[in-house]
Structure formats: structure tokens, C-alpha cells
N, C-alpha and C positions, 0 to 999 in steps of 0.2 A: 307448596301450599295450594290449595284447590278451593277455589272461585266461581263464583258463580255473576256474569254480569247484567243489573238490575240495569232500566233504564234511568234510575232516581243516583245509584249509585253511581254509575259513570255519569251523569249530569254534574255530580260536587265537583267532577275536576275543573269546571267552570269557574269555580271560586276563586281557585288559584289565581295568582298573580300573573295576568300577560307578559310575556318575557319576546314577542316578535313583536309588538303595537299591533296599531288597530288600521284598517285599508281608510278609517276617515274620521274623525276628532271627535267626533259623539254621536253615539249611535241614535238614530231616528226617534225609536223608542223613549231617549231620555230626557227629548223635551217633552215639557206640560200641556203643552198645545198641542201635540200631536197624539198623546198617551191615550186619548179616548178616542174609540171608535165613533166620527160622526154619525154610524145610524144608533149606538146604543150610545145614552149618554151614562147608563149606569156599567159598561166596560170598564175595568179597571185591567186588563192587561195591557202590554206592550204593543201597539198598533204593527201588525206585520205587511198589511198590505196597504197600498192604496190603489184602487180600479175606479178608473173612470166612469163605467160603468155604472157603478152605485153597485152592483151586484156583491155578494161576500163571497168568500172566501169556500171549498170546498168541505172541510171540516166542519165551518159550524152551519154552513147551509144543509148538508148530509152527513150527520155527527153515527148515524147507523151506518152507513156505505163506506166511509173515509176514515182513517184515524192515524193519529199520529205516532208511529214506533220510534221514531227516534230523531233526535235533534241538537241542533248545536248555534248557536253566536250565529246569525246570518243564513242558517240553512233547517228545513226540514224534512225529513224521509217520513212520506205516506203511503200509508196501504189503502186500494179499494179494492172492494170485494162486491161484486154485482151478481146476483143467483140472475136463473134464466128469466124473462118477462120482468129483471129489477129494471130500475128506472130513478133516476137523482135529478134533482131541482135545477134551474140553473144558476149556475155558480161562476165563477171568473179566477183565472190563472194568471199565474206569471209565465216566463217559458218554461219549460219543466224536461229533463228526461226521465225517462220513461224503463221500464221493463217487466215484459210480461211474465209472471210466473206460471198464467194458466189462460192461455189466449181463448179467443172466442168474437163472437159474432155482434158488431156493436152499433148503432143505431146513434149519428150526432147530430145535433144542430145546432147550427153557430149563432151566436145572440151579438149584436151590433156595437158600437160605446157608447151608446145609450144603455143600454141595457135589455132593448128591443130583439125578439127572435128575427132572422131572417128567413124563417121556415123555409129552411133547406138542408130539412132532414135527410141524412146519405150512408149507405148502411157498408162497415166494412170488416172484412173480416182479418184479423189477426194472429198469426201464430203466437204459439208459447217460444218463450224464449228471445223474442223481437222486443228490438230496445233503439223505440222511434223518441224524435226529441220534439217536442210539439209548442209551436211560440204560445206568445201571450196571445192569451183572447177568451172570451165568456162563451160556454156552452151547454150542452145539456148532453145528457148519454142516458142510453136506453140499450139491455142485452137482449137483442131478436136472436139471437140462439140458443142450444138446449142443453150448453153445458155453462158452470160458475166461472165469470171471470174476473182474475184476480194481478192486479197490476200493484207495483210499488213505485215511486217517481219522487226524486227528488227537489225541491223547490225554495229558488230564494227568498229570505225575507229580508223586510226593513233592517233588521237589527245588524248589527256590522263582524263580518265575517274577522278572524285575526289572520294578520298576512304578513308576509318579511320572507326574505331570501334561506336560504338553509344552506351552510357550508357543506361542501364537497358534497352534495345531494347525491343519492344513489338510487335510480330508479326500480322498483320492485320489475319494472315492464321486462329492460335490458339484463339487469342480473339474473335474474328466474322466469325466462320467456315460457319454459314447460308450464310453470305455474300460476303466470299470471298474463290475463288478455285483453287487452282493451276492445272494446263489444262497439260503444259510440264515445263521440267527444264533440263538441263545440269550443266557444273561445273561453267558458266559466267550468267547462265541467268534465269528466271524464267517467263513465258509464265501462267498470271494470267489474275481470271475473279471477276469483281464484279456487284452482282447485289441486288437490293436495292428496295423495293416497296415505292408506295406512301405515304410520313409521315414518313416511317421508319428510325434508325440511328444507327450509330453504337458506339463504345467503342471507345476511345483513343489508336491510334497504330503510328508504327515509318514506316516510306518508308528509303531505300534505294532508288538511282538514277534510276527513271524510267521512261516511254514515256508510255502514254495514247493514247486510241483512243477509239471516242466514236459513241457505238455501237445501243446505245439506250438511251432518255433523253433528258431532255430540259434544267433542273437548278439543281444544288446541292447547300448546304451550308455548309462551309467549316469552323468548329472551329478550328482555329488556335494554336498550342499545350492543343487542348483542351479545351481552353476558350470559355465560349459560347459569351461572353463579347468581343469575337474578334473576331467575326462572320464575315463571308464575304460570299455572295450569289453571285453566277457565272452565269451566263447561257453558256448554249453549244449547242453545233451545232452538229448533227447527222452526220457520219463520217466523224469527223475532231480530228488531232493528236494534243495533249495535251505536252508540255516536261516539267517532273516535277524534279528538283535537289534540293535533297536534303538539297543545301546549300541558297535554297530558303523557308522561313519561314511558307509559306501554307502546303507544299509538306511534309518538311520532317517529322511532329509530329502533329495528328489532329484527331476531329472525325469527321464524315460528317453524314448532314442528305439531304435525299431526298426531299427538297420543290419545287420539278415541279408538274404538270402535270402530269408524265408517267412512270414506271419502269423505274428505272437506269439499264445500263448495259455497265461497261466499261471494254474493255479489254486493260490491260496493261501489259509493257515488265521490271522488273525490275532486275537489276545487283546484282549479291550476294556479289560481290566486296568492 
């Protein structure tokens, strides 16, 4: 059968019943004291940040520059896109990795926890393809260069990630090293790449909760804990974010082969959690 993955549609697997629990007994979000944003009081979403700062959050501070492709319980994958001489407000982060899809020439300054610039503005420049991991802290960006850059970064929220052990786990890293590469990591995240020629497939491995985005490709097909018998062919759409949980039956236990068209090549962000 042939699919197409919406980001509304893979969101309902959310629905579903946790079957690993939860990394903490109720998610931030779901108290009433916390569910409004103190600077808006007519917010009625799920509080994801808190910054000392007072500063908000990137999306809704630059809702043109930033936006959100994909996301899940605990995590979100953002794109920004900055044309040359663009410039965003400033805004405040959690730590975030990173990776550039289209590097460039980038202009920061760091704003204090107050909220205050410490104008020290410092201009650096980026390749494509570099996937830096940048802590918490409030800044501002500015693109002094002459081509569009365009970064994707993953980042934690309030809401609580689903976490639990996974029997006899099998790592995509070690079974399919041709295909699959670890880029960065820290102690929450892993900053991964797969790529995939035409026909090709791989072995049976297990995902942790991760967010896709894809970089290169038209269709995959996705054996479902490995069954080829439970085949399901996707197509995709060239950079667009994928959210893949774990406690969704595609995602967490599978092999996949390449039946598009064109080299796969997906980069994704998953949690070691």
C-alpha cells in the first residue's frame, strides 16, 4: 500500500496508549498553573519553555524565520531559513543540536538571563553539512553573507518525552554501519544520517524516539518489525520533518528498503533516553 506521511497524520499515533511509561509522572504541561504562558495570559497551549530570560521562545518570536516540521511528547524539530541581510529578534533556547542544510555566514549576539544584549556581536562562518550542538542561552542572529541559510535543530520541551528499556535492542549504528552514521551526540541526543542507494535495504534494528527530516528521496518501504509481509511504502517529500515514536509500530522495530527513484538520505535526531 502506498502512503504518504502528513505531519497531522503521524502525530495521531500519539493518541495511542503508552506502552514504555513516561521519564516523569505528569507532564509539565498538564498542570493548570503552569499551562499558560506568563507573558500571554490569553495562551491556551502547553507551556514548552521556561527562560529565565523572560525572552520567548524562537517560533513565536520569528514565526517567518523558524517553524516547526515536526514533533513529538517532549521534543521538537525546527527549520530556519534566513535569506542573506535576514536578521530574527531575540529569542532564547534550550540546548539544541543542530545541522546545517545550507551553511553560511552568520552574525550572533549573546543576550544575558536577564534578558539584556551583551553586544557582542561575532560573525562566523559555517559550513553546509556541520552539525554543531549549541547550549542553552538567548541570542539574536543576523546572515552577513550572500547566500540563504538554512538550519534544522532539534530541541527539548516541557512536555515529557516516553522512555523505558527495549528488549534485545539492535542498533541501526552497528548492524548497518554502510548506512547509517552518527554526525554528533551528547548525553540526550544523537545527531544521525542515513543513506540508502537505489534497491538497497537494510537489517532489522530498533529506533528510540526520533524526528526525521528529509534530506534527499522520494519513497521508502518500511517492513514493519521486520516483516516483509507488513510492508508499507511511504513516499516523502524533500525537506520535510518526519516524527517518529517509538510507541508507533512503523518507527520503533523495522528494516527499510529504498524503492524510489533516488538515494535516500535522512537526517535524523534521536533521544538516548
Amino acid at each position: 500500500a502506498q502512503a504518504q506521511f502528513h505531519r497531522s497524520a503521524s502525530l495521531s499515533y500519539f493518541t495511542q496508549k503508552q506502552t514504555m511509561g513516561q521519564c516523569c509522572e505528569t507532564p509539565a504541561a498538564a498542570s493548570s498553573d503552569v499551562n499558560v504562558d506568563p507573558m500571554d495570559e490569553k495562551q491556551t497551549q502547553p507551556k514548552l519553555f521556561d527562560f529565565k530570560s523572560g525572552l520567548r521562545d524562537c517560533c513565536v518570536t520569528c514565526p517567518n524565520k523558524y517553524k516547526v516540521v515536526a514533533e513529538l511528547p517532549g521534543a521538537r524539530l525546527v527549520e530556519m531559513i534566513l535569506a542573506p541581510g535576514g536578521e530574527d529578534q531575540p529569542h532564547d533556547h534550550p540546548g539544541h543540536s543542530m545541522y546545517f542544510v545550507e551553511g553560511g555566514k552568520l552574525s550572533i549576539t549573546d543576550y544575558d538571563e536577564t534578558g539584556k544584549s551583551k553586544n557582542n556581536a561575532h560573525e562566523v562562518e559555517i559550513p553546509t553539512g556541520a552539525t554543531p550542538i549549541f547550549p542553552a542561552g538567548p541570542h539574536q542572529v543576523k546572515n552577513v553573507g550572500t547566500t540563504t541559510v538554512k538550519v534544522v535543530f532539534v530541541e527539548p520541551t516541557l512536555m515529557c518525552l516516553p522512555c523505558g528499556s527495549v528488549t534485545d535492542y539492535i542498533s541501526p549504528f552497528k548492524v548497518a554501519p554502510e548506512c547509517y552514521k552518527i554526525l554528533a551526540e551528547d548525553d540526550n541526543w544523537i545527531t544521525g544520517m542515513m543513506t540508502m542507494d537505489v534497491g538497497a535495504s537494510d537489517p532489522v534494528h530498533h529506533h528510540k524516539d526520533h524526528l526525521i527530516y528529509v534530506l534527499e528521496g522520494d519513497s521508502v518501504t518500511i517492513n514493519v518489525g521486520g516483516d516483509e509481509a507488513a510492508a508499507m511504502t511511504v513516499a516523502l517529500e524533500k525537506f520535510s520533518g518526519i516524527p517518529a515514536p517509538m510507541n508507533a509500530p512503523p518507527f520503533a522495530k523495522h528494516s527499510l528498503k529504498n524503492s524510489g527513484k533516488s538515494a535516500l538520505k535522512l537526517l535524523f535526531f534521536e533521544t538516548k533516553n
